[in-house]
N, C-alpha and C positions, 0 to 999 in steps of 0.2 A: 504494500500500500504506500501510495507517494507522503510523504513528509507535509505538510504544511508549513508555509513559511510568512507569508502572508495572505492575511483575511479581509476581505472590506464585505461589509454587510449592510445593506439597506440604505446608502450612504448618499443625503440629498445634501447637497450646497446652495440655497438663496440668497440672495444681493437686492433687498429689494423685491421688486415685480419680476427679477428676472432669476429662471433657477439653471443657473447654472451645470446642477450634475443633478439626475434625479435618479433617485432608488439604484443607486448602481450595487453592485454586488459579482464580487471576482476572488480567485483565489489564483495565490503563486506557490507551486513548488519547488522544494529543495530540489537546485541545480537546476533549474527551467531557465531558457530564456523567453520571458513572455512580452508580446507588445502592445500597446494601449494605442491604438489608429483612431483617424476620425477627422473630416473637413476640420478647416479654421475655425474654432470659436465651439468646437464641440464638448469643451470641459476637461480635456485631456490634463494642462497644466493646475485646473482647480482641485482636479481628484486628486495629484502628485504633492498637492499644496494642503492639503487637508491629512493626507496619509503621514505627512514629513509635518505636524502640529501649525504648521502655518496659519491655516486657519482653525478654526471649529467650525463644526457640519450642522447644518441647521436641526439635520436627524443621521443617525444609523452609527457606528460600531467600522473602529480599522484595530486589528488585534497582528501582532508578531510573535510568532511561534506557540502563539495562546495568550501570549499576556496583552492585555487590551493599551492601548494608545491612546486613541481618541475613539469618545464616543459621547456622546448626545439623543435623548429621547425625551419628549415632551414631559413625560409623567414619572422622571428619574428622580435621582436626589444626587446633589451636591457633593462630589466629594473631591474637586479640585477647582480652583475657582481662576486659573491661569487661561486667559485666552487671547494673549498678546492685543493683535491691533483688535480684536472681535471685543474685549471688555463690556461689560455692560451688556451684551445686545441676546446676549444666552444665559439662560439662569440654571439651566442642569445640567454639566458637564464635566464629563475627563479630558484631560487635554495635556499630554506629555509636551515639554518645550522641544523644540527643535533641537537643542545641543540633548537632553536627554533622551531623546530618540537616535540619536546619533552613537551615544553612550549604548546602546540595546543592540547596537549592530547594523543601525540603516546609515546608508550615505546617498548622495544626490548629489546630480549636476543640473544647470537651469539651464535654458533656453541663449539664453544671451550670457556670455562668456563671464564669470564674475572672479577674476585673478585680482589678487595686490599686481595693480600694475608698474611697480616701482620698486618691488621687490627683486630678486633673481628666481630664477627656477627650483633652483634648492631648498631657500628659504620660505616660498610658495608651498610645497611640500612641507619642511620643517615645522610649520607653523600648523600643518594638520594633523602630524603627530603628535605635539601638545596633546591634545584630547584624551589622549590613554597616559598622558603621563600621571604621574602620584605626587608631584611635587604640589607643595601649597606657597602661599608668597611668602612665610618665614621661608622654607627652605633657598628660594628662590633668592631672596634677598640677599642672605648669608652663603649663596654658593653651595650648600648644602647638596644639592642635586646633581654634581658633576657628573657620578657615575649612568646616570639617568640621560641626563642631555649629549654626554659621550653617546650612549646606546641609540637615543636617537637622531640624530646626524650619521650611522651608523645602518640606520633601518632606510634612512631617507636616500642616502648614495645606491643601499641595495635595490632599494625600489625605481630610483630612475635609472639603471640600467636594467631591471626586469622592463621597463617599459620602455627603452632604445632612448631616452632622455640626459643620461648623463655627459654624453658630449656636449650639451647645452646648458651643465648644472648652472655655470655662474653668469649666463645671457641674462639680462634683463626681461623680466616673461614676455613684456607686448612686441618685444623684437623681436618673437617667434614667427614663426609662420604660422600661418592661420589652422592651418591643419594640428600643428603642434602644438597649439594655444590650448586647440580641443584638448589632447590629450594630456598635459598636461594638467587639464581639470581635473580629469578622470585620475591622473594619477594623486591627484591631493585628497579628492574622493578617498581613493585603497587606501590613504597614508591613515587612514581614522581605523583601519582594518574591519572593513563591515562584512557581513554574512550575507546582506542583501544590494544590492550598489540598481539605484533608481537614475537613467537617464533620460534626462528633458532632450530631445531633436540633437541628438548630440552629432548629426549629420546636416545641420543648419549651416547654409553657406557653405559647403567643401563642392568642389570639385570632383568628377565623378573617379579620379585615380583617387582621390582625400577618401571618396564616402569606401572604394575597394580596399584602401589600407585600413579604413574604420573596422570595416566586416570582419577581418584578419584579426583586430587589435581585438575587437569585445569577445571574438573566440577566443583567444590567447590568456586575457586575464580570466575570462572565467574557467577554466581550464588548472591555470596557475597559481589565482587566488582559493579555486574553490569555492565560486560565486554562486549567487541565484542571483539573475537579474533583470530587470523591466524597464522597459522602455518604450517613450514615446518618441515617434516617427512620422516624416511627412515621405521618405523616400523610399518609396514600396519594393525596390532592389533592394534595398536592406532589409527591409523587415520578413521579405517573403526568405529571403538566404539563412539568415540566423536564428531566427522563431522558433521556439519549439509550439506555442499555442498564444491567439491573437486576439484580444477582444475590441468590438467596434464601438465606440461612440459617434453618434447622430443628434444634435439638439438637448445633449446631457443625459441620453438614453441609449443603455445599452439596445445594440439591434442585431449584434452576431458576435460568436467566438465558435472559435474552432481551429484546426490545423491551417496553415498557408494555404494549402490545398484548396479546405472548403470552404476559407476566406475570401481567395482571388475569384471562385464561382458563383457567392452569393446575389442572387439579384438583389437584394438590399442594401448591402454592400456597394455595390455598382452603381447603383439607384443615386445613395448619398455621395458618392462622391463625383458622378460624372452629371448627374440629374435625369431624368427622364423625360424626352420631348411629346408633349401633350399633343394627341391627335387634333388634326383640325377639321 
């Protein structure tokens, strides 16, 4: 029986008059690559943002490995009262912060590239390591930590040459190349060492040799890291190549999953995203 690794359950997003994600419900198993498709504006990055504590859900349940995250129902009861920018506007709610969901093993990259851009490639990394460290700011203050911050500068070289990066440790990150900018998300992603690693269009802007090295690169880590991983996608060569199982978003409504296969045939599928011309 597959593992479960992650749960979304019943999970509506409103904004207002407009709802964003409704009644979605999906699951990802250990070591899947699964991908969240869907036109422009279908909810892909709200469900990604709702799963990673970004927001709170207007209603329904996102659980990892069992232990719940976020979760919101009308007739619940209070037992965490964090909802970042949401405050106020939800009165029954779980809501893990982002860095402690991070803390539980999830990592995430966005849509638009978001590097310290003035840092180096190293230090970009370095600074994602952080998150597993154990130092506290006495240690920190007082140098206490050396053996710790040795290990990770240590962890951070291993992992830009697992990811073909370390020839560019000390480049300035935005002086990458656009394709390497990607991956060097990705790689600040791994540096938090997650079980689950969530990618937003992480083929946005490449070039079609970029999006063929991508396809290579997210088989590789997951492979190496030992990932399970999800991702949202606008370029159907990628998503139909590396997929193990796809679900569709339509107007915040799930409307198909299933294999590559019987993703690429659905007429609903087809429907949303090419449209269907109206007999006259």
């Amino acid at each position: 029986m597959a593992e479960n690794v992650l749960h979304v359950e019943n999970v509506t997003m409103q904004f207002g008059g407009v709802v964003a994600v409704n009644n979605l419900s999906l699951d990802v198993n250990k070591g899947e690559i699964v991908a969240l498709i869907g036109p422009n504006g279908a909810g892909k990055t709200t469900a990604f943002n709702v799963i990673t504590g970004v927001y709170a859900p207007t209603n329904g349940l996102v659980s990892f490995k069992g232990r719940t995250m976020v979760e919101n129902h009308p007739q619940g009861k209070m037992k965490n009262n964090y909802l970042g920018e949401n405050a106020g506007k939800y009165e029954h709610s779980i809501v893990k912060t982002p860095d402690q969901i991070t803390k539980m093993g999830i990592a995430r990259t966005f849509q638009n590239i978001r590097l310290f851009k003035n840092l180096t490639v190293f230090d970009n990394v370095l600074i994602a390591r952080h998150m597993r460290s154990k130092a506290n700011f006495l240690s920190a203050t007082f140098r206490l930590n050396g053996k710790e911050e040795k290990e990770n500068r240590e962890k951070t070289l291993e992992l830009l040459k697992m990811v073909g990066l370390d020839g560019v440790k000390d480049e300035i990150a935005t002086s990458l190349p656009y394709g390497k900018q990607r991956r060097l998300e990705i790689a600040r992603a791994l540096a938090t060492e997650p079980e689950l690693l969530l990618l937003d269009e992480p083929a946005a802007g490449m070039n079609p040799q970029e999006t063929d090295e991508l396809s290579a690169f997210i088989r590789q880590i997951k492979q190496d890291f030992q990932l399970t991983v999800f991702v949202i996608e606008h370029h159907m060569d990628l998503v139909m190549e590396i997929s193990d199982r796809i679900y569709v978003l339509d107007f915040g409504k799930l409307i198909a999953q299933g294999t590559p296969e019987v993703i690429q045939n659905d007429p609903r599928v087809i429907s949303a995203y090419l449209g269907v011309q109206e007999d006259e």
